[in-house]
N, C-alpha and C positions, 0 to 999 in steps of 0.2 A: 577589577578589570572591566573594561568599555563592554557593553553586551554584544557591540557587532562583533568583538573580537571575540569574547566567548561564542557567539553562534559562530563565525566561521572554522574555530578549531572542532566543536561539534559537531559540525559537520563535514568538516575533513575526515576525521575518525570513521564519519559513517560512509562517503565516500570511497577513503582507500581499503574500507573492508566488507563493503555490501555485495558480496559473491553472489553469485544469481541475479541481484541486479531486482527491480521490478518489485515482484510481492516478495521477493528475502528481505527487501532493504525495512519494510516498515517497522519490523521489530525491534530494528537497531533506531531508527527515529522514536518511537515510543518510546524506548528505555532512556536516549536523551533530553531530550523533549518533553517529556511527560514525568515520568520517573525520577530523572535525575539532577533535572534542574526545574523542574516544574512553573514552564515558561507554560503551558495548555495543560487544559484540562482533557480526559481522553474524552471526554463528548466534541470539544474542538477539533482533537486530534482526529476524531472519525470522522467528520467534515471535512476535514481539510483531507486526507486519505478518497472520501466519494468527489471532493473539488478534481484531486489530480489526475482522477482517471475519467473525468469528464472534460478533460483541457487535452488538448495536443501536447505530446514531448513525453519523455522517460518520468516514470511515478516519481521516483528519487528526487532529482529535479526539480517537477512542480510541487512534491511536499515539501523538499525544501525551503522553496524560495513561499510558495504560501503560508507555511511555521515562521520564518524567517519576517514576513509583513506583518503578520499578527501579533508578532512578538517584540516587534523593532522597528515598524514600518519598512518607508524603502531602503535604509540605510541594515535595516536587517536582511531583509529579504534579495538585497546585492551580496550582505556577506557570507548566506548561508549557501543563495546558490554558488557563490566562487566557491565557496570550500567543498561542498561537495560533488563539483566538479572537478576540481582543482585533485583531490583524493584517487578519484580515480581513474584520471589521467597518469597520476604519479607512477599508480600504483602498478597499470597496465602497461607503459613503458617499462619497466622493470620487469615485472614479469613476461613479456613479452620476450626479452633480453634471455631472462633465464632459460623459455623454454626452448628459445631458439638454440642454444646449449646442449640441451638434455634430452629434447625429444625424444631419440631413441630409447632412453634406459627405464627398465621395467619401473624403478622408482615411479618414476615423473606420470608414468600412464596409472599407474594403482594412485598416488596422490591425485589423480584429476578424478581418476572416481570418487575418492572421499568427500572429494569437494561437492561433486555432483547429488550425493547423498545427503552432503549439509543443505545444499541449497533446499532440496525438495524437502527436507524438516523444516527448513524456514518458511516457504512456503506456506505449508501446512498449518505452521504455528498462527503467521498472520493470518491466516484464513479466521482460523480459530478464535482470534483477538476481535475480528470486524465482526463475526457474528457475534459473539457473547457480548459486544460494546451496541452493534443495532438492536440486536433481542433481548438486552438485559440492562442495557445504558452501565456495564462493569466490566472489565476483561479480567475480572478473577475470580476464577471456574467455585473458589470455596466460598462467595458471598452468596452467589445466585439460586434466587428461587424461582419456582415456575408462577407465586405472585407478581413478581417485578417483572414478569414479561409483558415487551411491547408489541400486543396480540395485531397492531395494525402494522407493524413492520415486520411480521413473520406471514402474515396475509400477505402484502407484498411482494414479498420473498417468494412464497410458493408459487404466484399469480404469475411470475415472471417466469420460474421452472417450469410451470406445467402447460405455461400458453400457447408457445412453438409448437408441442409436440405433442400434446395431449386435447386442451381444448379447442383449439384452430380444428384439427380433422373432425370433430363432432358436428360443424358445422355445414350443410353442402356447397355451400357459397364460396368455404375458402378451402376446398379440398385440393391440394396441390398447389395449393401457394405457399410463401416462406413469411413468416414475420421475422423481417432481419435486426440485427443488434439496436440500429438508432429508432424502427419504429417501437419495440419494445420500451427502450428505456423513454420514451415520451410519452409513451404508454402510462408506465410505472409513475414516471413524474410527473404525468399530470392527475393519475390515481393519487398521489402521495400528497400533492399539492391539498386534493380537495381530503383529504382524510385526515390531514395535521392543521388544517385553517379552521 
C-alpha cells in the first residue's frame, strides 16, 4: 500500500478517536507512528511533540502533519493531516447527532464522565511518556536507569518550574513582576541551545 495512504488511514484512526484532543491524542500517535509502524523513532517522535506546541494550531494537527513530512514529505504530511482531520470531523458530526438524541438520559451523562476520566489518564500517560523520552531518551519505565539520565534536561526542566515562582521573588528587582510563558520558553531555549551545542 502507497505510504500516504497508510499515513492517512493512521491517522484517521487517530483522529476519530483522540477524546480529549491535545495531550490524550499523543499516545495514540506514538503507538502508530512509533510502535506500530515505525515510521520515527521516539527521539523524533519527541521533537516533533516539542515542534507542535511551539507552532500555532491543535497538537493533533501539527503532530500530524509534521510525522506525516518526516515520514513522506509533503505528500505525507497533506495525508496525515487530511486524515486526521477528516477523523474527527466524522466522528463529531455523529456524535454530535447522537447526543442531541439522548441528552437527557442518565446513560448519556455517566458515559460522558467516563469519557472524561479516560481523557485525564491519557493525559497523564503522555505526560508520563514526554518525560521518561526528555529525561531518559526511552518511554519504557522497565529499561530506565538513573545512569541514562539526561542531568541537562532535567536541569532545564526544573529551571523552568521554579523560575516564575521561586527564583524571580529572591530577587528585588523583579519582585512583582511575572515571567510570562513566551519569555520563559526563550529563556529555556536559549539555556538549552547553549547546553546541547
Amino acid at each position: 500500500m502507497d505510504l500516504a495512504l497508510k499515513l492517512f488511514l493512521a491517522f484517521l484512526q487517530i483522529g476519530a478517536f483522540s477524546i480529549g484532543g491535545g495531550y490524550a491524542v499523543i499516545g495514540l500517535i506514538q503507538e502508530q507512528v512509533v510502535r506500530k509502524y515505525g515510521w520515527l523513532t521516539e527521539q523524533t517522535f519527541t521533537d516533533i511533540v516539542t515542534i507542535s506546541q511551539m507552532t500555532p494550531g491543535p497538537l493533533a494537527v501539527n503532530a500530524s502533519t509534521f510525522a506525516g513530512f518526516r515520514t513522506d514529505g509533503i505528500a505525507g504530511a497533506a495525508a496525515a493531516t487530511v486524515g486526521c482531520v477528516a477523523g474527527g470531523i466524522l466522528f463529531s458530526l455523529l456524535l454530535y447527532r447522537f447526543f442531541q438524541k439522548n441528552r437527557s438520559s442518565y446513560y448519556m451523562s455517566e458515559l460522558l464522565k467516563g469519557l472524561k476520566a479516560s481523557s485525564c489518564g491519557l493525559i497523564l500517560s503522555a505526560a508520563g511518556t514526554i518525560i521518561l523520552l526528555t529525561f531518559f531518551g526511552s518511554s519504557q519505565p522497565d529499561t530506565v536507569t538513573l545512569a541514562d539520565a539526561d542531568w541537562r534536561s532535567i536541569s532545564l526542566f526544573l529551571a523552568a518550574l521554579l523560575l516564575p515562582k521561586i527564583i524571580m521573588p529572591l530577587f528585588p528587582k523583579t519582585k512583582g513582576k511575572k515571567l510570562g510563558p513566551i519569555a520563559l520558553m526563550l529563556l529555556t531555549g536559549a539555556a538549552g541551545y547553549f547546553l546541547y551545542s
